[in-house]
C-alpha positions as CSV (number, residue, x, y, z in Angstrom):
1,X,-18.5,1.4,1.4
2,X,-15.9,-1.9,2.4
3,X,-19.4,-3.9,2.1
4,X,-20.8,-3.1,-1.0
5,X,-16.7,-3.0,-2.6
6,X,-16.3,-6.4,-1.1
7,X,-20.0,-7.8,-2.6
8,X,-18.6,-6.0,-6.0
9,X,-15.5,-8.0,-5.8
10,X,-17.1,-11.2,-4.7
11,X,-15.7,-11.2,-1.1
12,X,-16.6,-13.2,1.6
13,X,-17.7,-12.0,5.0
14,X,-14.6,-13.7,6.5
15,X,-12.3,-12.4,3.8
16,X,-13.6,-8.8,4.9
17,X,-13.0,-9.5,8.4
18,X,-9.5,-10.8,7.7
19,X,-9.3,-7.1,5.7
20,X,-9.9,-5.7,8.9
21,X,-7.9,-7.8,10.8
22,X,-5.1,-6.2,8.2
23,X,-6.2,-2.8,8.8
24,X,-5.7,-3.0,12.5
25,X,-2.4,-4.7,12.2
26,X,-0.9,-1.3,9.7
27,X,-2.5,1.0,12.1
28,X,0.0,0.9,14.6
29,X,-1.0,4.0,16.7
30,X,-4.6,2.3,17.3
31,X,-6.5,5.4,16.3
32,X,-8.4,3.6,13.9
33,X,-6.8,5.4,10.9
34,X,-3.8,4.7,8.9
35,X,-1.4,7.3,8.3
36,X,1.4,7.4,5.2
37,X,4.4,6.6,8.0
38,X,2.1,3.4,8.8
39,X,1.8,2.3,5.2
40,X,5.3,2.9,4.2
41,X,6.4,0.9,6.9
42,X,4.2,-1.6,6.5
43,X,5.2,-2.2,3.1
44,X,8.6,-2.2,4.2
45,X,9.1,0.8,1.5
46,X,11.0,4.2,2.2
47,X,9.0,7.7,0.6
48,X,9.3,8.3,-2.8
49,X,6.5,9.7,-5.1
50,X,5.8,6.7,-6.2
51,X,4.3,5.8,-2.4
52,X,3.1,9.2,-2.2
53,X,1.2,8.5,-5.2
54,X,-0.3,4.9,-3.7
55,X,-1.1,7.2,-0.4
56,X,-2.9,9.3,-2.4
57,X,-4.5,6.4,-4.4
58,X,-6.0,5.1,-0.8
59,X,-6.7,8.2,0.8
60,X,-9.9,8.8,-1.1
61,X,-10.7,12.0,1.2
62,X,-7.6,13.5,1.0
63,X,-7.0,13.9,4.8
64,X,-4.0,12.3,5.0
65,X,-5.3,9.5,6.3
66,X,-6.8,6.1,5.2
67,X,-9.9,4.7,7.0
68,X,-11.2,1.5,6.4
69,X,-13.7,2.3,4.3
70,X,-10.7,3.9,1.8
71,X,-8.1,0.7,2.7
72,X,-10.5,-1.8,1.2
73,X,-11.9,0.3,-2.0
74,X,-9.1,1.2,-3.0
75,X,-7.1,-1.8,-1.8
76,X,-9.3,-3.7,-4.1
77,X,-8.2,-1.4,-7.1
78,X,-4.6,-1.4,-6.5
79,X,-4.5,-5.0,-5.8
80,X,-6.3,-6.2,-8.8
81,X,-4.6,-3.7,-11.0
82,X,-2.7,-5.5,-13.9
83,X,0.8,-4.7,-15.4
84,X,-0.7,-2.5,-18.2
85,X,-2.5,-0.5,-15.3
86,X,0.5,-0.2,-13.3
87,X,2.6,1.1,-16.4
88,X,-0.4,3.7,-16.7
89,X,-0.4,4.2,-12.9
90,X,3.5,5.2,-12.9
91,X,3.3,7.4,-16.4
92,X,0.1,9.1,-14.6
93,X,2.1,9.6,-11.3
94,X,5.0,11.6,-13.2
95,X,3.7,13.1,-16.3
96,X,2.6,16.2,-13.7
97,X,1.5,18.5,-15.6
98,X,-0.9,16.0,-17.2
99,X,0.0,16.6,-20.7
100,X,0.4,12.9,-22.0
101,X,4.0,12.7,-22.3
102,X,7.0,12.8,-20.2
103,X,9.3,16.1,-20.6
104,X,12.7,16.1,-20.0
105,X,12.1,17.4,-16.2
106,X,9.4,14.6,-15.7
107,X,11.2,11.6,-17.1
108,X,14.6,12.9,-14.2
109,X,12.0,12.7,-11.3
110,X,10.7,9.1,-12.8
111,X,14.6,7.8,-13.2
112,X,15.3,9.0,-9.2
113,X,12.3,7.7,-7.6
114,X,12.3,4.5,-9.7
115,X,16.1,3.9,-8.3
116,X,15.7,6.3,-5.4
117,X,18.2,8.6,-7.0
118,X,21.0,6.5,-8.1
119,X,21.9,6.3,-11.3
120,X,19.6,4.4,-13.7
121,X,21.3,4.8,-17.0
122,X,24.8,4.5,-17.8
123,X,25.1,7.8,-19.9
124,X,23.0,10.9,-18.5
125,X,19.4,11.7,-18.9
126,X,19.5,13.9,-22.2
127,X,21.3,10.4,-24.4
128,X,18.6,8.4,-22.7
129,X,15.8,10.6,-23.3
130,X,16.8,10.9,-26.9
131,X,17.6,6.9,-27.0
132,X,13.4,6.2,-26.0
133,X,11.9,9.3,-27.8
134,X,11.4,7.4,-31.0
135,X,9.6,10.1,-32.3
136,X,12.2,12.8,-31.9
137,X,9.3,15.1,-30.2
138,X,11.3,15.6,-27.4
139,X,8.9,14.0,-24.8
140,X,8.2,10.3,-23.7
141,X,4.6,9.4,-24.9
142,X,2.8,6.2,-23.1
143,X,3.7,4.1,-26.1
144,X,7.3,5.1,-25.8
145,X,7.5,4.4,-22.2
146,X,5.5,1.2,-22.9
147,X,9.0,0.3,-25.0
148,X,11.0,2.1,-22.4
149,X,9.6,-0.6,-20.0
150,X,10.3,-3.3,-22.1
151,X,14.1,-2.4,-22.5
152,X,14.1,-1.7,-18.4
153,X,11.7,-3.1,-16.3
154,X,13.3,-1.9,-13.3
155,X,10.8,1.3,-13.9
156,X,8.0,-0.8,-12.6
157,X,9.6,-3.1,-9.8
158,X,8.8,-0.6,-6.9
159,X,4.9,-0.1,-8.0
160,X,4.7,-4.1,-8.8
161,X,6.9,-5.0,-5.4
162,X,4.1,-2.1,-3.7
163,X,1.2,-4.2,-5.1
164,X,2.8,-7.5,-4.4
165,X,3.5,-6.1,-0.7
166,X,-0.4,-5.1,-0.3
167,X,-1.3,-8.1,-1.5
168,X,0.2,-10.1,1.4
169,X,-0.5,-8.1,4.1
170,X,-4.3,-8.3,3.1
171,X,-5.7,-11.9,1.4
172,X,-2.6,-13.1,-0.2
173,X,-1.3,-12.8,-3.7
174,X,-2.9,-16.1,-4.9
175,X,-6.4,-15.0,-3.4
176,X,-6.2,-11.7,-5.1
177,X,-5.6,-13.6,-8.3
178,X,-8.6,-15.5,-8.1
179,X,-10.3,-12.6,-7.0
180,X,-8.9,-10.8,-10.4
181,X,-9.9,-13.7,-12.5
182,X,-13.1,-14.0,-11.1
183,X,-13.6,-10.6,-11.7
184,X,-12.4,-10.9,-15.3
185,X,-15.1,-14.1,-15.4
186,X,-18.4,-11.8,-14.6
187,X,-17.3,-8.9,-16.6
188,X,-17.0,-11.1,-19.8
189,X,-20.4,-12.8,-19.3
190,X,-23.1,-11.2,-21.0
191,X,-26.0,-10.4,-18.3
192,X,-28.0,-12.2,-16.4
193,X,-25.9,-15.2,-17.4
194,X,-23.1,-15.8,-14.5
């Protein structure tokens, strides 16, 4: 699975083995596995939902633990995810109940993991609920926390600073860029004509 997710992505046999090279370096214990602990403090992150959620992203099996198969497919989504799919990503991770919107409950559990429960607004969470609900629903919709974002960007540092913190443990952030627009290159060519 790592070989046919690095030939998708363009990947080099050396760029794989420098994956691996990464693998080995998170997986502390040496038992070929990485384990949430291992990630989080590799990242240099503490737990929050929002790493729960990027565990969860990686561990493809759902045994609580990553192997490298799982590190480099997934690796390659997070990494190459861009800032609409990490606003998704985050409104996904707390909208629990999968309903499409944030509820009053849901946006409180956003607000403390994004500033690991310190304050993020000024006033309390009912005035700022009602400040982004622009549609007086009583819920946050994706567009609203699309604008919600724009007024605070704070509510995506953690998931960007995650990615960013991936990145350099693995290729680099400029050689996942490449890798991004490269990607970008062969999807937008028509086929047969790369």
């Amino acid at each position: 699975e790592a070989k046919q997710a690095a030939k998708g992505l363009g990947l080099t046999m050396s760029e794989l083995q420098m994956l691996r090279k990464s693998f080995d370096q998170i997986d502390i214990s040496g038992d070929g596995d990485i384990d949430r602990e291992e990630l989080i403090e590799a990242l240099n992150e503490r737990t929050t939902p929002l790493t729960d959620a990027v565990f969860a992203l990686l561990d493809l099996d759902g045994n609580g633990r990553i192997s490298f198969d799982e590190f480099v497919v997934c690796l390659a989504t997070y990494c190459l995810y861009t800032k609409e799919d990490i606003l998704q990503f985050m409104f996904n991770i707390f909208d629990v109940d999968s309903s499409g919107a944030l509820d009053d409950a849901e946006f409180k559990e956003l607000c403390r993991a994004v500033n690991c429960s310190e304050p993020l607004f000024a006033g309390n969470f009912a005035s700022a609920m009602q400040q982004f609900d622009e549609n007086a629903d009583g819920v946050i919709d994706f567009k609203e926390f699309r604008n919600l974002n724009q007024e605070f960007p704070m509510l995506r540092f953690r998931a960007f600073r995650m990615q960013e913190g991936m990145q350099k443990l693995t290729l680099g952030a400029t050689k996942w860029r490449k890798i991004l627009e490269d990607y970008k290159t062969i999807r937008e060519c028509p086929r047969g004509q790369t």
